[in-house]
C-alpha positions in Angstrom: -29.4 -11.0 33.8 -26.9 -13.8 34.5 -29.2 -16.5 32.7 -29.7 -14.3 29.5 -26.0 -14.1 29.5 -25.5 -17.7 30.6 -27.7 -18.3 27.1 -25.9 -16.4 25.1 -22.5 -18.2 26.3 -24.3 -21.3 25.4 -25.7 -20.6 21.8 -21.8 -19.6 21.3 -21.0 -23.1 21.8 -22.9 -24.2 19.5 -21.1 -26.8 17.2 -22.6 -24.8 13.7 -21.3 -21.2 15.8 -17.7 -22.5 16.0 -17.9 -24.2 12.6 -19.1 -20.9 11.0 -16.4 -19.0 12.5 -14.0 -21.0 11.8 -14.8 -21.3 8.1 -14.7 -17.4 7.8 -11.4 -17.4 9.7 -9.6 -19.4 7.4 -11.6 -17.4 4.5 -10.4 -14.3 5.9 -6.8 -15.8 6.1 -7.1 -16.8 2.3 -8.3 -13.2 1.4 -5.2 -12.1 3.0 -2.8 -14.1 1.6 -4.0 -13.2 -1.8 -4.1 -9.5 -1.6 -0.5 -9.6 -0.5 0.1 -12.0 -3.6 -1.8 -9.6 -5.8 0.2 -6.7 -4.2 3.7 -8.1 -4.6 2.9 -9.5 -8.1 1.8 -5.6 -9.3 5.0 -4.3 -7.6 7.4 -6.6 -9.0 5.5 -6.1 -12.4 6.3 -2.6 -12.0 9.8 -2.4 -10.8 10.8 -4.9 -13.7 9.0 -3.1 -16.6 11.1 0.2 -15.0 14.6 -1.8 -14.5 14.1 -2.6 -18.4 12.9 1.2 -19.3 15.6 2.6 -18.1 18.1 -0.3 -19.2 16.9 0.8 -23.0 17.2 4.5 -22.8 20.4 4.1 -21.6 21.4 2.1 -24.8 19.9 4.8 -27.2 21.2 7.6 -25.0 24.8 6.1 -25.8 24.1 4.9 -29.1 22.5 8.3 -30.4 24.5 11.1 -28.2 25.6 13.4 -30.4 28.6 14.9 -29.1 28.1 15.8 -25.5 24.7 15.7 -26.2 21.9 13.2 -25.8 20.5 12.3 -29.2 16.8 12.9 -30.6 15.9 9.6 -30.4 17.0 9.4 -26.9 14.4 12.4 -26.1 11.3 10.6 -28.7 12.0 7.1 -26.2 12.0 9.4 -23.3 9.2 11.3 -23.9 7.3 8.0 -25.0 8.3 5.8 -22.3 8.0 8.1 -19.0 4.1 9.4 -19.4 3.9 5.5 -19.7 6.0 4.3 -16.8 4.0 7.4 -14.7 0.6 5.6 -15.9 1.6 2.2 -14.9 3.1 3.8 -11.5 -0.1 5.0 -10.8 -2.2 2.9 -11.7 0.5 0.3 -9.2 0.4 2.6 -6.6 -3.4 2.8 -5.8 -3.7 -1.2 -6.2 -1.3 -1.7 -4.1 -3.1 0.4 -1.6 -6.3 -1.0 -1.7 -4.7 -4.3 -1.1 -3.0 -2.9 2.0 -6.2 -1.4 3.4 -8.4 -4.9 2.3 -5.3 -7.0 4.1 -5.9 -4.9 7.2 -9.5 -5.1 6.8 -9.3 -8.7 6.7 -6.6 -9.1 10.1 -8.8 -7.0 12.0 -11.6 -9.7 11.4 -9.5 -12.4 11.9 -8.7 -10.6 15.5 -12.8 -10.4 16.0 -13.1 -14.2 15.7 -9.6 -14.8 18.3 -11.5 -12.6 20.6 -14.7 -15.2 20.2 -12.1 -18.0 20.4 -11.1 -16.6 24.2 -14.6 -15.9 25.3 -15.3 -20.0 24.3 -11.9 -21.2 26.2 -10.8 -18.6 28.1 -8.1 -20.9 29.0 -6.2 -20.2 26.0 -5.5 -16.3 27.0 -2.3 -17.1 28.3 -1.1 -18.7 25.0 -2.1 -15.8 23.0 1.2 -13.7 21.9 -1.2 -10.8 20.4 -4.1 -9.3 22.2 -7.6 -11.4 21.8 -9.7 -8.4 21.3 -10.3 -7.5 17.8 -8.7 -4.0 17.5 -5.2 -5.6 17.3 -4.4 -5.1 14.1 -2.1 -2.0 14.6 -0.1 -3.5 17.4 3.3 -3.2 15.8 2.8 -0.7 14.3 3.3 3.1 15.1 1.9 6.1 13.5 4.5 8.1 12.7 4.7 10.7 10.0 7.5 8.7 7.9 5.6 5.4 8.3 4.0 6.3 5.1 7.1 6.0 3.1 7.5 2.2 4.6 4.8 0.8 3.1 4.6 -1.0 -0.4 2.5 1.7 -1.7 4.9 4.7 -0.2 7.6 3.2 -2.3 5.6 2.9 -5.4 5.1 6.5 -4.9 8.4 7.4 -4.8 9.5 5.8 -7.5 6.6 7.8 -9.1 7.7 10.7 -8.0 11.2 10.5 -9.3 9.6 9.2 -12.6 7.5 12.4 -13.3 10.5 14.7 -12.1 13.2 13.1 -14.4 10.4 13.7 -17.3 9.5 17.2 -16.5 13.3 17.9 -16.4 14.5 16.2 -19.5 11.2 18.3 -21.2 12.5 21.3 -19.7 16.2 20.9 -21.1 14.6 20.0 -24.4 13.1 23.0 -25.1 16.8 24.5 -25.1 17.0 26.4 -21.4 20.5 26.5 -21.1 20.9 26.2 -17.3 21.0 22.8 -15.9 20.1 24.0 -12.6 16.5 25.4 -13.9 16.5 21.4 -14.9 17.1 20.1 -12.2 15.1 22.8 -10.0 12.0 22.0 -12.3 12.1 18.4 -11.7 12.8 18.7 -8.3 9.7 20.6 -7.5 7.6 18.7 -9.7 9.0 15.6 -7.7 7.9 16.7 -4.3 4.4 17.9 -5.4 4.0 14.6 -6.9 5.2 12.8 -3.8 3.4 14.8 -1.5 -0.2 14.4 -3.3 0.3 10.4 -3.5 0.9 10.5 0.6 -2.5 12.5 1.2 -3.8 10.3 -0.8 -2.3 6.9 0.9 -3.8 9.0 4.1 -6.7 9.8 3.2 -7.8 6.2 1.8 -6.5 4.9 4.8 -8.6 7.4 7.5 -11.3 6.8 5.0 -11.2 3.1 5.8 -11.0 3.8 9.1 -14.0 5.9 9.6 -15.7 3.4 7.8 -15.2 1.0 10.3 -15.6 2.8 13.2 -19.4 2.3 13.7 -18.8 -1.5 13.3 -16.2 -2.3 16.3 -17.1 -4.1 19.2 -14.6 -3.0 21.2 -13.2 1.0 21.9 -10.3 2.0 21.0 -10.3 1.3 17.5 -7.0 1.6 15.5 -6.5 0.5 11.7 -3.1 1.1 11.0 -1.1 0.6 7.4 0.1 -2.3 6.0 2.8 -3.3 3.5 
């Protein structure tokens, strides 16, 4: 038993073991740093093309008000503009998540090949600020039921959220209810539903990922927590 194992610790030392691992740790590193590229590049893209939305509509609101009144062509920008700042939240919102879940993905094998890296110099363990076995990827991270909201994708969903609402209510108050608070009430609701399916969906995806991974770990205890 000793001298299979004492076999196995020698084929690890291989110089074409460590050179392999090493190659996909920096590949994995790369993978990372370009998801959270692609990520922040989508977002930004996003908020911007909002910011500049909004920016317009406010011009023709106070160029075509009509009174105390918001103008027709305030409501034909509107009701052109939102549906497409809704799509492109969307569409934002679940790349933004895969990007999170691959980024995760890609740490937790990047912790695999650390824990190879103390089995080859155990010497190093005491250097180590984050655990060296490869279900470390969560270890700042808590699941709480607000964490959701804290990641890149729960604030593209909010922003979503609000979207849809403030369209549902500006096509409610243009098909001439009189009471602002059926508006407002109207939006609101239509803002939470649409909040609440994009967080059981972020959950989902995520416990998706997770199960998907489970079979895989070589270590109990595995965790694969959201990332930003």
């Amino acid at each position: 038993m000793d001298l299979h194992h004492d076999e196995q610790q020698d084929q690890r030392r291989e110089p074409y073991v460590v050179q392999i691992v090493t190659t996909e740790h920096y590949n994995l590193q790369a993978a990372r740093s370009l998801a959270a590229s692609d990520a922040n590049g989508r977002a930004a893209l996003f908020l911007g093309t909002v910011s500049g939305t909004l920016i317009a509509l406010a011009f023709v609101g106070n160029v075509s008000h009509e009174g105390n009144r918001l103008g027709t062509a305030f409501f034909v920008f509107a009701f052109v503009l939102f549906p497409a700042l809704v799509f492109l939240g969307l569409a934002t919102f679940d790349s933004v998540l895969q990007s999170a879940i691959e980024a995760s993905i890609q740490a937790r094998g990047i912790y695999r090949i650390r824990q190879l890296y103390g089995e080859l110099a155990p010497k190093v363990h005491g250097y180590l600020i984050l655990p060296a076995h490869g279900e470390a990827t969560g270890f700042f991270r808590r699941a709480h039921w607000w964490q959701g909201f804290l990641t890149l994708a729960g604030i593209v969903a909010v922003i979503n959220a609000i979207l849809a609402g403030v369209f549902i209510g500006l096509v409610v108050a243009q098909l001439g209810t009189p009471a602002l608070a059926l508006s407002v009430a109207v939006g609101l609701v239509l803002f939470l539903a649409f909040l609440v399916a994009q967080l059981r969906y972020q959950y989902v995806q995520w416990r998706a990922a997770r199960r998907q991974l489970e079979g895989q770990s070589p270590a109990p205890g595995s965790t694969l927590s959201p990332a930003s």
